[in-house]
C-alpha positions as CSV (number, residue, x, y, z in Angstrom):
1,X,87.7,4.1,-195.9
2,X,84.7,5.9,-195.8
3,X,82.6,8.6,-193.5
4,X,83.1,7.4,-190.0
5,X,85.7,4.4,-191.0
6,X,83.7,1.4,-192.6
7,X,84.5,0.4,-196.2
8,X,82.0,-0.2,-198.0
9,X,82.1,-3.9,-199.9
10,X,80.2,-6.1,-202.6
11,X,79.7,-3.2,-204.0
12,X,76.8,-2.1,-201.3
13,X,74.6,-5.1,-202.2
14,X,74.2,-8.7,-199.9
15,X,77.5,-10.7,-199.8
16,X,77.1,-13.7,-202.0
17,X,76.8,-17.3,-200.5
18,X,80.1,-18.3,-198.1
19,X,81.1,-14.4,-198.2
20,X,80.7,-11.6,-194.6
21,X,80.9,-8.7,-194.2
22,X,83.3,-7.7,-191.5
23,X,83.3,-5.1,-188.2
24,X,84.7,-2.5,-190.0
25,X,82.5,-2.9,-193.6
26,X,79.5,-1.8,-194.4
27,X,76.8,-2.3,-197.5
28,X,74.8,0.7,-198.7
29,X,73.3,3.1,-196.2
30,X,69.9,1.6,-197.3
31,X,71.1,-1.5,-196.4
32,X,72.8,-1.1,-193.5
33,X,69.4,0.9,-192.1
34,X,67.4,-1.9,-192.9
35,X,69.6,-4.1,-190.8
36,X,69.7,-1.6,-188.0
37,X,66.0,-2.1,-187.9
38,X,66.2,-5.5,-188.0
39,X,68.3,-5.2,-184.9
40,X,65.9,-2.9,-182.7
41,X,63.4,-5.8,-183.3
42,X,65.2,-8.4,-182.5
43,X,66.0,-6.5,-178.7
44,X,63.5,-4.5,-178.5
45,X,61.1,-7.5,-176.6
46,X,63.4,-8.3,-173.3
47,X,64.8,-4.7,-173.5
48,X,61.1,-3.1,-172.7
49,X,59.5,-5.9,-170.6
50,X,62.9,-6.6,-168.2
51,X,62.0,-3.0,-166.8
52,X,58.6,-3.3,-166.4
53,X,59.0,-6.2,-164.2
54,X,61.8,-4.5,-162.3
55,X,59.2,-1.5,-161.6
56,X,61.9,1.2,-163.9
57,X,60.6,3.2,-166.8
58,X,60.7,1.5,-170.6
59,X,61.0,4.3,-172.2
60,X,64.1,5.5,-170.6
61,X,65.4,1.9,-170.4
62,X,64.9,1.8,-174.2
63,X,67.0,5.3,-175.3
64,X,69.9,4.8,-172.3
65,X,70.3,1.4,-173.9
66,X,71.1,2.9,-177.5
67,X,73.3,5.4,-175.8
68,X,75.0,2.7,-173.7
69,X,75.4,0.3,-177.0
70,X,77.3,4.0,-179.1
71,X,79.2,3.9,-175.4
72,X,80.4,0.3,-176.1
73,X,80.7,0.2,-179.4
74,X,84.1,3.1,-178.9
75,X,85.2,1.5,-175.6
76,X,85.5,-1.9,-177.7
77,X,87.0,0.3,-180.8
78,X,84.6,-1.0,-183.1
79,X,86.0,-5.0,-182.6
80,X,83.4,-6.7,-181.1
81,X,79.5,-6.2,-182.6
82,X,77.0,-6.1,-180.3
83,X,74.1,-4.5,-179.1
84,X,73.3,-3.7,-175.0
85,X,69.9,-4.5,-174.1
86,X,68.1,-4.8,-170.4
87,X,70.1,-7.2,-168.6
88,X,67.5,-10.1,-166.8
89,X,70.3,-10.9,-164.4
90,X,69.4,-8.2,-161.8
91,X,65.8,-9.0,-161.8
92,X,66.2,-11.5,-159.0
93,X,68.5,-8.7,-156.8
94,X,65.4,-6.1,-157.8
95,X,62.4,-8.1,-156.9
96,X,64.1,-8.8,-153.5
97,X,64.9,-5.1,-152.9
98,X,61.5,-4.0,-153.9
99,X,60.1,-6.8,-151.2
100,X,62.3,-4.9,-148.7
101,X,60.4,-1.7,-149.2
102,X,63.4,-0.3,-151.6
103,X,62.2,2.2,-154.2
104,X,63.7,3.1,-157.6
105,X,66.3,5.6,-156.5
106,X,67.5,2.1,-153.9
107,X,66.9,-0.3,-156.9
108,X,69.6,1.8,-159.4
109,X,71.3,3.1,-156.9
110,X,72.4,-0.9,-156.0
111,X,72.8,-1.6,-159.9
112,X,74.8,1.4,-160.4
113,X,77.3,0.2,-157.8
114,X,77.3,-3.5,-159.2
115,X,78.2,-1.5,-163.2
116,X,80.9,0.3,-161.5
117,X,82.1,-3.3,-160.0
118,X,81.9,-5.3,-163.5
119,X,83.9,-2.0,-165.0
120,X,86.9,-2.7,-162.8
121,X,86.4,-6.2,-163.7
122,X,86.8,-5.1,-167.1
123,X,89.7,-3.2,-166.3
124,X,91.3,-6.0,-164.8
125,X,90.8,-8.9,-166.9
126,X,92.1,-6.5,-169.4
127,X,95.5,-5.9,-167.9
128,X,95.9,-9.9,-166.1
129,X,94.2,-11.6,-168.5
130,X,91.3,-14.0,-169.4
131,X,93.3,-16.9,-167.1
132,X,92.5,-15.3,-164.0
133,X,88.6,-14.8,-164.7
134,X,88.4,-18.9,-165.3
135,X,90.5,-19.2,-162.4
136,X,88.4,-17.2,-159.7
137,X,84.9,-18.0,-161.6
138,X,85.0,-21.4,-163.7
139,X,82.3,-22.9,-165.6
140,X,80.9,-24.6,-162.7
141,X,80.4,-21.4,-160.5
142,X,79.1,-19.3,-163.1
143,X,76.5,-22.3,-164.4
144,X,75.7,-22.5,-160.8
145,X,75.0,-18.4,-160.0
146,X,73.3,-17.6,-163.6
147,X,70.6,-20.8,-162.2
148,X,69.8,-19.3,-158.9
149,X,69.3,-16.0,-160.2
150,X,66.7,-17.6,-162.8
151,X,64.8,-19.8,-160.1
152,X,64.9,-17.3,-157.6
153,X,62.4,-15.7,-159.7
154,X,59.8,-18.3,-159.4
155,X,57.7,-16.8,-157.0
156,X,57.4,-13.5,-158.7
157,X,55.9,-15.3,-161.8
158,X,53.7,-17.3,-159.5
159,X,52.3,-14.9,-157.0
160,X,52.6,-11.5,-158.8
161,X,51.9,-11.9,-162.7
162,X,50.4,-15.1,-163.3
163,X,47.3,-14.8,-161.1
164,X,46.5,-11.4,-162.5
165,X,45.0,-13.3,-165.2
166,X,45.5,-17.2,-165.6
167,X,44.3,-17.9,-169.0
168,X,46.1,-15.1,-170.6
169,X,49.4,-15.7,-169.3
170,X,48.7,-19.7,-170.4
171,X,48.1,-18.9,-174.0
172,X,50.6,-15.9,-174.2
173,X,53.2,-18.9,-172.7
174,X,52.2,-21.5,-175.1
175,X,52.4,-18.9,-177.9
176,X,55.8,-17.6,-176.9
177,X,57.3,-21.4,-177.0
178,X,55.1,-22.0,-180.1
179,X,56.7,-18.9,-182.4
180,X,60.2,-19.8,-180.7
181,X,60.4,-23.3,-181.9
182,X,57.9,-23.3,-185.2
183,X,59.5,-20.0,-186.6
184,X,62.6,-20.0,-188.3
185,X,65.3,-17.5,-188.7
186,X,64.8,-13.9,-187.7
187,X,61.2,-14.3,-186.6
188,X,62.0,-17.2,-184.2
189,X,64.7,-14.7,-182.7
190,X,62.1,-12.2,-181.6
191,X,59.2,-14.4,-179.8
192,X,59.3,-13.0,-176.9
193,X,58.4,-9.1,-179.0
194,X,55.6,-11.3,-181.0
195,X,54.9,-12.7,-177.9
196,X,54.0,-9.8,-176.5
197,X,51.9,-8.3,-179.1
198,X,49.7,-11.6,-179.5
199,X,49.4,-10.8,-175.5
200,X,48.3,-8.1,-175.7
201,X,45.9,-8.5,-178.8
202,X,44.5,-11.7,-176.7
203,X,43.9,-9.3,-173.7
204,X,41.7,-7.0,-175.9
205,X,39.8,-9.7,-177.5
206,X,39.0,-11.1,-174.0
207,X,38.1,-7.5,-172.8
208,X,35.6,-7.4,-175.8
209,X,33.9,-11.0,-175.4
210,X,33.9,-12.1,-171.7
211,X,34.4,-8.4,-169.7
212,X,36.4,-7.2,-167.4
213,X,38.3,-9.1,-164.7
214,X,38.5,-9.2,-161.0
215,X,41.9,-10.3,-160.3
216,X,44.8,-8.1,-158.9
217,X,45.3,-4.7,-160.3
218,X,48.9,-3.4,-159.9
219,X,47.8,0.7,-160.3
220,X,45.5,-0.1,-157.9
221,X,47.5,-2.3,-155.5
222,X,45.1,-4.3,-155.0
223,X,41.9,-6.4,-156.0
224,X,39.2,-4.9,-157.8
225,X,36.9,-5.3,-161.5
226,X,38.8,-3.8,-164.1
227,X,40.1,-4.2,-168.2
228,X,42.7,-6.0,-168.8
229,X,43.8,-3.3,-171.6
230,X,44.0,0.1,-169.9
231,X,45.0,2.7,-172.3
232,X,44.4,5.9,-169.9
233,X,47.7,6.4,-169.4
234,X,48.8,6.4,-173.4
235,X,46.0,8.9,-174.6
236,X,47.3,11.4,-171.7
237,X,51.1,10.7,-172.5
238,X,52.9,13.0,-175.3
239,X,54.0,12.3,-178.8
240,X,57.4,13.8,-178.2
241,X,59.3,14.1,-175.1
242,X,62.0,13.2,-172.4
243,X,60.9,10.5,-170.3
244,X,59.0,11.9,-167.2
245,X,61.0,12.4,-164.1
246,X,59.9,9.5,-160.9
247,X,56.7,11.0,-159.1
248,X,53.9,9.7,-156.8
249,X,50.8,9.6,-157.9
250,X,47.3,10.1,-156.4
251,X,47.5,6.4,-155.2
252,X,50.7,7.4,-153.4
253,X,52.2,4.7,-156.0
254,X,55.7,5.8,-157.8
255,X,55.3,6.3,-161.2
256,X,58.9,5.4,-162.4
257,X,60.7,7.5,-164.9
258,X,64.4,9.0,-164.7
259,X,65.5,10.2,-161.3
260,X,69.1,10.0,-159.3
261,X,69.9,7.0,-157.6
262,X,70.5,6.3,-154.1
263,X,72.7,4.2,-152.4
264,X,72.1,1.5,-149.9
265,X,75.1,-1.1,-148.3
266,X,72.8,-4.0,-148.1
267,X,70.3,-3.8,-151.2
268,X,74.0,-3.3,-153.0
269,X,74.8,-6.7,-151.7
270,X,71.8,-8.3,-153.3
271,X,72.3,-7.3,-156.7
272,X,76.4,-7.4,-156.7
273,X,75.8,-11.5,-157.9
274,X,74.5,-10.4,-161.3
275,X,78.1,-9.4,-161.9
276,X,79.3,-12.7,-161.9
277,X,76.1,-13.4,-164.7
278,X,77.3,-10.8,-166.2
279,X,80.9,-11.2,-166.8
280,X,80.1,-15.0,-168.1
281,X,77.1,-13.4,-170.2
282,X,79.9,-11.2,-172.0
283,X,82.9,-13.9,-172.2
284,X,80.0,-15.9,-174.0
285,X,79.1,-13.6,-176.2
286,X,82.6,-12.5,-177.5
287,X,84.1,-15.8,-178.3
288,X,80.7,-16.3,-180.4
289,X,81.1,-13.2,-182.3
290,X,85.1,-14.1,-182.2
291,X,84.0,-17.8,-183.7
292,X,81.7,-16.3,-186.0
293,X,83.8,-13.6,-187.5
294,X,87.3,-15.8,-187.6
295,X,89.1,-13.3,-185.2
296,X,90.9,-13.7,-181.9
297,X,89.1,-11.4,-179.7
298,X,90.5,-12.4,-176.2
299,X,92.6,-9.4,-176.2
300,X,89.2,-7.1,-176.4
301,X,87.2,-9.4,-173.9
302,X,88.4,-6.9,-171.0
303,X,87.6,-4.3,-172.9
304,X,84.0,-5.4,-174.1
305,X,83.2,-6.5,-170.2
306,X,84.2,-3.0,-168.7
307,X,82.3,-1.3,-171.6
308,X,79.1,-3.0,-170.4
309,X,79.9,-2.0,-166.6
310,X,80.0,1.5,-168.1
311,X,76.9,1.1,-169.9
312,X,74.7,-0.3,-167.1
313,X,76.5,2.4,-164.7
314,X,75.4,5.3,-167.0
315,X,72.4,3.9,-167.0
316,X,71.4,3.1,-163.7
317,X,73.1,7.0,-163.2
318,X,69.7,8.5,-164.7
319,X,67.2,6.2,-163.2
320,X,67.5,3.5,-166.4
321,X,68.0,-0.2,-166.6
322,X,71.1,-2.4,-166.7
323,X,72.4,-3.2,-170.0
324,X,74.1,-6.3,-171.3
325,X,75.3,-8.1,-174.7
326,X,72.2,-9.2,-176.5
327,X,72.4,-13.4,-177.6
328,X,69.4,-12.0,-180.1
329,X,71.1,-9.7,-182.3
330,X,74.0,-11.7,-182.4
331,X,71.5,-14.0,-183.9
332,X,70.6,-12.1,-186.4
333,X,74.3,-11.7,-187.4
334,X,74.7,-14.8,-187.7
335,X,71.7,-15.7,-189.5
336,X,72.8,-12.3,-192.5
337,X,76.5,-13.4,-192.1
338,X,76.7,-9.5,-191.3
339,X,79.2,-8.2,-189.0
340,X,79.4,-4.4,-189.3
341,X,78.8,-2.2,-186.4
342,X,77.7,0.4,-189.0
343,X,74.2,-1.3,-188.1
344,X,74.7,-1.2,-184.1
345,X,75.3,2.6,-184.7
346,X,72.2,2.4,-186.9
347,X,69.9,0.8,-183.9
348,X,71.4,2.6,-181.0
349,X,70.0,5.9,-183.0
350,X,66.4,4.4,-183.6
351,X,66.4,3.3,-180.2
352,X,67.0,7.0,-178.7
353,X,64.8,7.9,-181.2
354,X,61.9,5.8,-179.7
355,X,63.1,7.2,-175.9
356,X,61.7,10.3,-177.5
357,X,58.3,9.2,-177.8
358,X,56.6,9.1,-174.5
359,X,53.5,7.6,-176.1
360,X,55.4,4.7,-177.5
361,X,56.8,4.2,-173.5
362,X,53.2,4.6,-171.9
363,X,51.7,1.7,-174.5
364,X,54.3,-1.1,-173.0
365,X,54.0,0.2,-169.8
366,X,50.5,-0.6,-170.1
367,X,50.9,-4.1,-171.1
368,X,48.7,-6.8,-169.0
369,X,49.7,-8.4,-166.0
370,X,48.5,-11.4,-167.8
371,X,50.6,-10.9,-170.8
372,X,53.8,-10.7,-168.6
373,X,52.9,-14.0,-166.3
374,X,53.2,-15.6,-169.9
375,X,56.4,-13.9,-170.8
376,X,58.0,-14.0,-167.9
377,X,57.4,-18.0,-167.3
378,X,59.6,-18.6,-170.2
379,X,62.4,-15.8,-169.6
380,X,63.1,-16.8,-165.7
381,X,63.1,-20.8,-166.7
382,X,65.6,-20.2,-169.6
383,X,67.7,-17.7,-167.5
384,X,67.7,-20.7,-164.9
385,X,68.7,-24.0,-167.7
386,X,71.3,-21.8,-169.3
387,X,73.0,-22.3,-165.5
388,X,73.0,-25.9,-167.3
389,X,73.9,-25.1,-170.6
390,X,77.2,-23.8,-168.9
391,X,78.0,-27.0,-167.3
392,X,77.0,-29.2,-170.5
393,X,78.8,-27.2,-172.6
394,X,81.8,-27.1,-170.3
395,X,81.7,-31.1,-169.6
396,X,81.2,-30.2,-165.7
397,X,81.6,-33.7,-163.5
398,X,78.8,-33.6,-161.1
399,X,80.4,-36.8,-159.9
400,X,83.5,-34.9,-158.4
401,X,82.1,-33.7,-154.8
402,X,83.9,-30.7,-155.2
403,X,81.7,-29.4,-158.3
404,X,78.3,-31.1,-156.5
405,X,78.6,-29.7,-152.7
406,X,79.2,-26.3,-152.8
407,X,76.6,-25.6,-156.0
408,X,73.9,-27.7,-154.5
409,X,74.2,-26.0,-151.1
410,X,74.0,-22.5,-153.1
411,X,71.1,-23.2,-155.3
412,X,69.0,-24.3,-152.5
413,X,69.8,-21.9,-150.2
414,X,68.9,-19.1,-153.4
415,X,65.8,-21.0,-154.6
416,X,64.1,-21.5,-151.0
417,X,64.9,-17.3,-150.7
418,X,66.9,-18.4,-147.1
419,X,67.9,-15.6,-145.0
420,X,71.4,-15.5,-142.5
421,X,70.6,-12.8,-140.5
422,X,74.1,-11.4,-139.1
423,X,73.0,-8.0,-137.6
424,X,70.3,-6.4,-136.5
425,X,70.0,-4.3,-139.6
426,X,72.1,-6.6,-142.0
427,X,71.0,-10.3,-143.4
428,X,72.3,-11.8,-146.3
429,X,69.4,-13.9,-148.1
430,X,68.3,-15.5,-151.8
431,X,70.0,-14.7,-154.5
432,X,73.5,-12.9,-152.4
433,X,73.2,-15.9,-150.0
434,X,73.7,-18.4,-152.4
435,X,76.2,-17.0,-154.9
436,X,78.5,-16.0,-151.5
437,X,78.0,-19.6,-150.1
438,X,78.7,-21.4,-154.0
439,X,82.0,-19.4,-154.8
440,X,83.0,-19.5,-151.0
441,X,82.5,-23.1,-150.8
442,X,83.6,-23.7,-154.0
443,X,87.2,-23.0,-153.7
444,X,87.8,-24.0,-150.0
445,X,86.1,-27.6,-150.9
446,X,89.2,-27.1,-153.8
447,X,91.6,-26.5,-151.2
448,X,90.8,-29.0,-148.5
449,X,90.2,-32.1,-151.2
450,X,92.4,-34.8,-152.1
451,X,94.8,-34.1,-154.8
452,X,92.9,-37.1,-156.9
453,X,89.5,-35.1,-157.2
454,X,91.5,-31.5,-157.9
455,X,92.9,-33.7,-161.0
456,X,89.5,-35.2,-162.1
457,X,87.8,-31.6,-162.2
458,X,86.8,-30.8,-166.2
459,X,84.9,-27.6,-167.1
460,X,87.8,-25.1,-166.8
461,X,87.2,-23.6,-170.2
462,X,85.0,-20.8,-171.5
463,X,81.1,-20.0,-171.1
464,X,78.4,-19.2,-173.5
465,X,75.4,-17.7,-172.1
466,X,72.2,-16.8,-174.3
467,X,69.2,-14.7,-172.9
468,X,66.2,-15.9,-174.8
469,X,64.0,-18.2,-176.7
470,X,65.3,-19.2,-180.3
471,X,68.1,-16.5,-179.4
472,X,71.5,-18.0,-180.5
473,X,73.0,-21.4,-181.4
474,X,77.3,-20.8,-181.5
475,X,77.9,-24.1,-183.2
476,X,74.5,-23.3,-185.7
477,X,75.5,-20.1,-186.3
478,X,78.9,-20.8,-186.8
479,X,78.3,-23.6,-189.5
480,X,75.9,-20.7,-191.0
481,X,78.7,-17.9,-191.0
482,X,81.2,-20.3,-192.7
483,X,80.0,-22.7,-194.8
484,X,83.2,-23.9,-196.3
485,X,84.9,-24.5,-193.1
486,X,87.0,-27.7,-192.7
C-alpha cells in the first residue's frame, strides 16, 4: 500500500481493455488528478445551478459539497466511489417555503432537519437491513414521490425563469437536449455545464445585437429594461475569499451566502419528502457502482445513505446546499472503467478550492434568468420520468389497484400544489400532501385488499435513480466496465 492506502496498479498508466482499477487503486498522481478534474466537470453543472434556483449561495454550495463528499468517502471506508453534489430533490420543498415568505436561515434550517432524518435512516437500514427499506418504501412509492417532486416544479419554470427571457431559455433547452443526446461519452455527461455556458454566451450575443430586455428582473424584483448579462456583481467580488456571510441589500433583497439556520415545524414538513428521493437516489446508486465494480455492497448501503444525511446536514449547518450521490460521475466511472476514490479525494479538493474564489461564485450567480428557464425545463421533467424509470425498471403493475389508487391520488394532489388546511397556522400542501397521502394510502389499500391483488403485486426489488441528461445507463455502463462478462 501506498500514502494514504491505495496501491498503485498497471504500473500508474490506463488499465488495458477488459481491466479496472478498483476503490482502493490508484494510477499515477498525474493521472489520478486528471480524473479528479474530469470529475468536478462532470458535477460541477447541477451542483452550481440547483442553488441558484433554491435562492442559497453557489459558491458555498460548491466547497461544502467537496467537504461533504471527503465526509462520505470515510463514513463509507473508502467502499463505495462517489461524489456528493446539490441534491434537486428539495427544490420542490424550497420553492414552496420561499412562496410562504421563508428565508434562507427557514430554507436550511428545514433541509438540515430532513439530513439529520436520512442519517438515522442510514443508521437504521444499517443495523435491520436493506429488507425493511423495500418493505416500508417499495419501487412503486418511491417512483411515485421522486415524480411529484419533479412536476411540482412546473410552475416555477413557467412563471419564474422562462418568461424572463423566452427565446433564450428555448435555444439554451434545445441545446441542452441537443449536446445530451448527439455527444458521446464524457461530454454528453456534462450538458447541462455546456448547457450553461452556450447560455450564457447566447445571452451576451443577444445583449450585443438586439439590446437589452424588458422582462422580469430578479435583483430588481420586478419589471424593468435591463441586460441580460450583468457582471456588476463579479467585477466588485474578490479573487480569494470565504463565501460572504447572508446580508440585505439596498433593495432590502437577501443576498445569500453562509449563515446559521433556523428551524420551522411546518416548512420542515415540506421538505422531509426529499428523504424518501433521497434514500432511493442512494440505494440506486450503490448497486450501480456494486454492479459495476463486481462487489456486494449491500452491507455499506446503510452506511453510504447515513453518510449523505451527514453531508447535507453539515451542509445545510453553514447556510449550504443538500448533497446527494451524483449519477454523472458515476458515469464517468463507468465510461474510464476507473473506480478509485483516490480521484473523489482529488475533486472534493478542487472543489473547496473553487469555494475560495468568490469571483468564480459571483459569475454563476450572475447567470441569466433565461439561461436557467432552459436548464431548468429539462432537470424538473427528468427528475419527474425517472418516477417512471423506477416503476419500468421495477416491472410495477399499474393494473393492480393497489399500485394505481394511492399514487394517482398523490401525484395529483402534489402536481395541482393542493392544500389540507388542518389548523389555523398548520396546512399540509404539494409536494408533503402528496407523498403523506401516497405512502399512507399505499399500505392501508395493502392491508384492506384481497389476498389475490397482495399476490399479483411485482416491483418489490431495488431502485435506480439518475439526476441528469446523458447521466448514467447501469446496464450500458455495466456491459462497458466488463466486457468479458457471460
Amino acid at each position: 500500500m501506498t500514502l494514504l492506502g491505495w496501491r498503485v496498479v498497471h504500473d500508474g498508466k490506463t488499465p488495458p481493455p477488459g481491466e479496472v482499477v478498483r476503490p482502493d487503486e490508484r494510477l499515477s498522481w498525474p493521472r489520478t488528478i486528471g480524473l479528479g478534474a474530469q470529475h468536478v466537470v462532470a458535477m460541477f453543472g447541477a451542483t452550481f445551478v440547483f442553488p441558484i434556483v433554491m435562492g442559497l449561495n453557489p459558491q458555498l454550495a460548491i466547497m461544502m459539497s467537496g467537504i461533504a463528499t471527503i465526509c462520505f468517502l470515510l463514513i463509507v471506508q473508502g467502499r463505495v466511489p462517489s461524489y456528493l453534489g446539490t441534491s434537486a430533490s428539495f427544490v420542490g420543498g424550497v420553492v414552496a417555503i420561499r412562496a410562504q415568505g421563508g428565508t434562507s436561515p427557514d430554507v436550511t434550517g428545514a433541509i438540515l432537519i430532513a439530513g439529520l432524518v436520512l442519517l438515522a435512516c442510514g443508521v437504521g437500514i444499517h443495523f435491520a437491513g436493506s429488507r425493511v427499506l423495500h418493505a416500508v418504501l417499495p419501487p412503486v412509492v418511491t417512483g411515485a414521490v421522486v415524480m411529484l417532486i419533479g412536476f411540482n416544479l412546473a410552475p416555477v419554470v413557467a412563471n419564474i425563469y422562462w418568461p424572463q427571457d423566452q427565446w433564450v431559455a428555448l435555444l439554451t433547452m434545445l441545446a441542452v437536449m441537443a449536446m445530451a443526446l448527439g455527444f458521446r461519452g464524457f461530454l454528453g455527461r456534462i450538458a447541462v455545464f455546456l448547457g450553461l455556458i452556450f447560455g450564457y454566451l447566447l445571452s451576451w450575443i443577444f445583449d450585443l445585437v438586439f439590446g437589452k430586455i424588458n422582462s422580469y428582473d430578479p435583483v430588481a424584483g420586478k419589471v424593468t429594461l435591463h441586460d441580460r448579462v450583468n457582471w456588476a456583481g463579479v467585477k466588485s467580488a474578490g479573487w480569494f475569499g470565504f463565501p460572504p456571510h447572508t446580508s440585505i441589500g439596498p433593495d432590502g433583497k437577501e443576498i445569500p451566502g453562509w449563515h446559521l439556520p433556523h428551524l420551522n415545524a411546518v416548512f420542515i414538513l415540506l421538505v422531509l419528502p426529499a428523504v424518501i428521493a433521497l434514500i432511493a437516489e442512494n440505494t440506486g446508486h450503490v448497486k450501480a457502482v456494486a454492479e459495476m465494480t463486481r462487489t456486494d455492497l449491500d452491507p455499506s448501503m446503510g452506511r453510504a445513505i447515513a453518510a449523505d444525511g451527514f453531508g447535507t446536514a453539515l451542509a445545510s449547518a453553514v447556510g449550504g446546499s443538500p448533497t446527494t450521490t451524483y449519477a454523472e460521475n458515476i458515469g464517468v466511472m463507468a465510461a474510464t472503467r476507473i473506480y478509485s476514490t483516490a480521484a473523489y479525494y482529488v475533486a472534493a479538493i478542487v472543489a473547496i478550492g473553487f469555494g475560495l474564489l468568490p469571483k468564480f461564485g459571483a459569475l454563476v450567480q450572475a447567470t441569466p434568468g433565461g439561461v436557467l428557464g432552459g436548464i431548468t425545463v429539462v432537470l424538473y421533467g427528468m427528475i419527474g420520468l425517472l418516477g417512471a424509470k423506477i416503476w419500468k425498471e421495477n416491472g410495477v403493475d399499474f393494473g393492480n389497484p393497489i399500485n394505481l389508487v394511492p399514487v394517482a391520488a398523490g401525484i395529483i394532489l402534489a402536481i395541482g400544489n393542493t392544500t389540507l388546511t388542518i389548523a389555523k397556522n398548520f396546512a399540509l400542501s404539494g409536494i408533503a400532501l402528496g407523498t403523506i397521502v401516497t405512502i399512507g394510502t399505499y399500505h392501508v389499500a395493502r392491508a384492506i385488499a384481497p389476498p389475490h391483488l397482495r399476490e399479483q403485486q411485482r416491483g418489490e426489488g431495488a431502485v435506480v435513480v439518475v439526476d441528469a441528461p446523458g447521466a448514467y445507463d447501469e446496464s450500458a455502463a455495466y456491459e462497458e466496465s466488463a466486457p468479458d462478462r457471460t
